[in-house]
C-alpha positions in Angstrom: 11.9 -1.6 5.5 15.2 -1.9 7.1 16.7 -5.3 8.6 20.6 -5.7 10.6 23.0 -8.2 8.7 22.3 -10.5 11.4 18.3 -10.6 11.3 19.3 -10.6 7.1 21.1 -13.7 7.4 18.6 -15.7 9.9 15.5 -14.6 7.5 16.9 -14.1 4.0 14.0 -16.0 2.4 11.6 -13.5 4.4 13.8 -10.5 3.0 13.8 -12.1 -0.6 10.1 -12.7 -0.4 9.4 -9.1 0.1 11.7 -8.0 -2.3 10.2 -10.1 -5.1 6.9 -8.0 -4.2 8.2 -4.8 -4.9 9.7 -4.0 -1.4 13.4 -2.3 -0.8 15.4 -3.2 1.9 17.8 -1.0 3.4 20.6 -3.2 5.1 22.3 -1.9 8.7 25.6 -2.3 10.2 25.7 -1.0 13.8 22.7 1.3 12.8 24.4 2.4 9.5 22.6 2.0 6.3 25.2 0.3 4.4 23.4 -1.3 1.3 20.0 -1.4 -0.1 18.3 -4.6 -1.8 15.8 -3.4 -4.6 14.1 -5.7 -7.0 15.8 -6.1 -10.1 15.6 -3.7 -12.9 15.8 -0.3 -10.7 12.3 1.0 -8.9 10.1 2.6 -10.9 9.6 6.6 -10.3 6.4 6.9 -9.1 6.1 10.7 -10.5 6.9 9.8 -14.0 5.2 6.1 -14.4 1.7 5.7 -13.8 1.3 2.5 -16.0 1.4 -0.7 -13.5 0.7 1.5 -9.9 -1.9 -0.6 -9.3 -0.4 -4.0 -10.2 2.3 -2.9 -7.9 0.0 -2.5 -4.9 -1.5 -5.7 -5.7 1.9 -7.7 -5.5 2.8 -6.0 -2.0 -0.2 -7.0 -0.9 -1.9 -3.3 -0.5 -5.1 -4.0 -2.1 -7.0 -6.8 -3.8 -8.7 -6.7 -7.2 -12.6 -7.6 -7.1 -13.3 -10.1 -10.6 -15.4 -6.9 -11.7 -19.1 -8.6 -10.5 -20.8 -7.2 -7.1 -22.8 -10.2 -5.5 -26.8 -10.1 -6.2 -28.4 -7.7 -3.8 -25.5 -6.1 -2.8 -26.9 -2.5 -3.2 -29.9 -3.2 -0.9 -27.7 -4.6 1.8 -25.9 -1.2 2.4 -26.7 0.6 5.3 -29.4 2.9 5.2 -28.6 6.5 6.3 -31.1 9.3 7.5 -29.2 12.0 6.9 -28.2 14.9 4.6 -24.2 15.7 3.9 -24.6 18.4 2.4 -27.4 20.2 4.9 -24.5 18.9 7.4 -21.4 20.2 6.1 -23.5 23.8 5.1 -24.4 24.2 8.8 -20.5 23.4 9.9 -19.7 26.1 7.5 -22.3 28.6 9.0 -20.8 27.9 12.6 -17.2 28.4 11.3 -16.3 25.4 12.1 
Protein backbone atom coordinates (compact mmCIF):
# COMPACT_ATOMS: atom_id res chain seq x y z
CA UNK A 1 0.00 0.00 0.00
CA UNK A 2 1.41 3.33 -0.60
CA UNK A 3 -0.10 6.74 0.74
CA UNK A 4 1.47 10.78 0.05
CA UNK A 5 2.59 12.56 3.38
CA UNK A 6 -0.38 14.57 2.97
CA UNK A 7 -3.12 11.73 2.69
CA UNK A 8 -0.62 10.18 5.79
CA UNK A 9 -1.13 13.00 7.92
CA UNK A 10 -5.17 13.48 7.27
CA UNK A 11 -5.65 9.47 7.93
CA UNK A 12 -2.79 8.36 10.21
CA UNK A 13 -5.17 6.36 12.34
CA UNK A 14 -6.39 4.62 8.94
CA UNK A 15 -2.57 4.02 8.06
CA UNK A 16 -1.83 2.77 11.80
CA UNK A 17 -4.79 0.57 11.65
CA UNK A 18 -3.54 -1.33 8.75
CA UNK A 19 -0.23 -1.46 10.01
CA UNK A 20 -1.22 -3.09 13.21
CA UNK A 21 -2.80 -5.87 10.82
CA UNK A 22 0.23 -6.83 9.19
CA UNK A 23 0.23 -4.27 6.33
CA UNK A 24 3.48 -2.04 5.11
CA UNK A 25 3.15 1.30 4.00
CA UNK A 26 5.37 2.76 1.62
CA UNK A 27 5.32 6.66 2.25
CA UNK A 28 5.70 9.25 -1.03
CA UNK A 29 7.07 12.55 -1.57
CA UNK A 30 6.29 13.94 -4.99
CA UNK A 31 5.95 10.30 -6.11
CA UNK A 32 9.22 9.16 -4.42
CA UNK A 33 9.13 6.37 -2.00
CA UNK A 34 10.87 7.98 0.79
CA UNK A 35 10.06 5.70 3.88
CA UNK A 36 8.27 2.54 4.64
CA UNK A 37 6.06 1.96 7.89
CA UNK A 38 6.24 -1.87 8.78
CA UNK A 39 4.78 -3.38 11.93
CA UNK A 40 7.21 -3.62 14.58
CA UNK A 41 9.61 -6.34 14.90
CA UNK A 42 10.65 -6.60 10.97
CA UNK A 43 8.21 -8.73 8.48
CA UNK A 44 8.40 -12.05 8.59
CA UNK A 45 10.08 -13.92 5.34
CA UNK A 46 7.41 -15.68 3.97
CA UNK A 47 9.93 -18.36 2.30
CA UNK A 48 11.52 -19.27 5.49
CA UNK A 49 8.52 -18.98 8.21
CA UNK A 50 5.56 -21.03 7.69
CA UNK A 51 4.45 -21.04 11.33
CA UNK A 52 1.64 -18.12 11.90
CA UNK A 53 0.76 -17.72 7.71
CA UNK A 54 -2.45 -18.24 8.48
CA UNK A 55 -2.94 -16.12 11.53
CA UNK A 56 -1.52 -13.47 9.44
CA UNK A 57 -4.20 -13.68 6.77
CA UNK A 58 -6.72 -13.72 9.41
CA UNK A 59 -5.48 -10.31 11.00
CA UNK A 60 -5.53 -8.51 7.43
CA UNK A 61 -8.63 -9.58 7.08
CA UNK A 62 -7.92 -12.23 4.02
CA UNK A 63 -9.82 -15.07 5.36
CA UNK A 64 -11.98 -16.08 8.35
CA UNK A 65 -11.57 -19.21 10.47
CA UNK A 66 -14.87 -21.39 10.66
CA UNK A 67 -15.24 -22.71 14.82
CA UNK A 68 -14.37 -26.20 13.18
CA UNK A 69 -18.47 -27.40 13.12
CA UNK A 70 -20.38 -27.45 9.49
CA UNK A 71 -24.13 -26.64 10.23
CA UNK A 72 -26.55 -29.87 10.34
CA UNK A 73 -27.47 -30.85 6.80
CA UNK A 74 -24.93 -28.90 5.23
CA UNK A 75 -23.75 -31.80 2.83
CA UNK A 76 -27.29 -32.35 1.42
CA UNK A 77 -27.72 -28.74 0.74
CA UNK A 78 -24.82 -28.63 -1.88
CA UNK A 79 -25.65 -28.48 -5.34
CA UNK A 80 -26.20 -31.43 -7.12
CA UNK A 81 -24.10 -31.94 -10.30
CA UNK A 82 -24.84 -34.31 -13.39
CA UNK A 83 -21.70 -34.49 -14.64
CA UNK A 84 -18.36 -36.38 -14.93
CA UNK A 85 -14.82 -34.29 -14.48
CA UNK A 86 -12.91 -36.56 -15.39
CA UNK A 87 -14.96 -38.01 -18.68
CA UNK A 88 -14.78 -34.07 -19.31
CA UNK A 89 -11.27 -33.15 -18.96
CA UNK A 90 -10.36 -36.84 -20.97
CA UNK A 91 -12.32 -35.66 -23.92
CA UNK A 92 -10.55 -31.91 -23.79
CA UNK A 93 -7.45 -33.86 -23.89
CA UNK A 94 -8.53 -36.11 -26.91
CA UNK A 95 -9.46 -32.69 -28.86
CA UNK A 96 -6.10 -31.16 -27.93
CA UNK A 97 -7.52 -28.72 -26.27
Amino acid sequence: MQAKISELKNRLSYYLARVRRGESILVLDRDQVIARIEPAGGVRSRSTDHSGWLDDLERRGVVRRGDGHLPRGWLERRPKIDANLVRALLKEREEGR
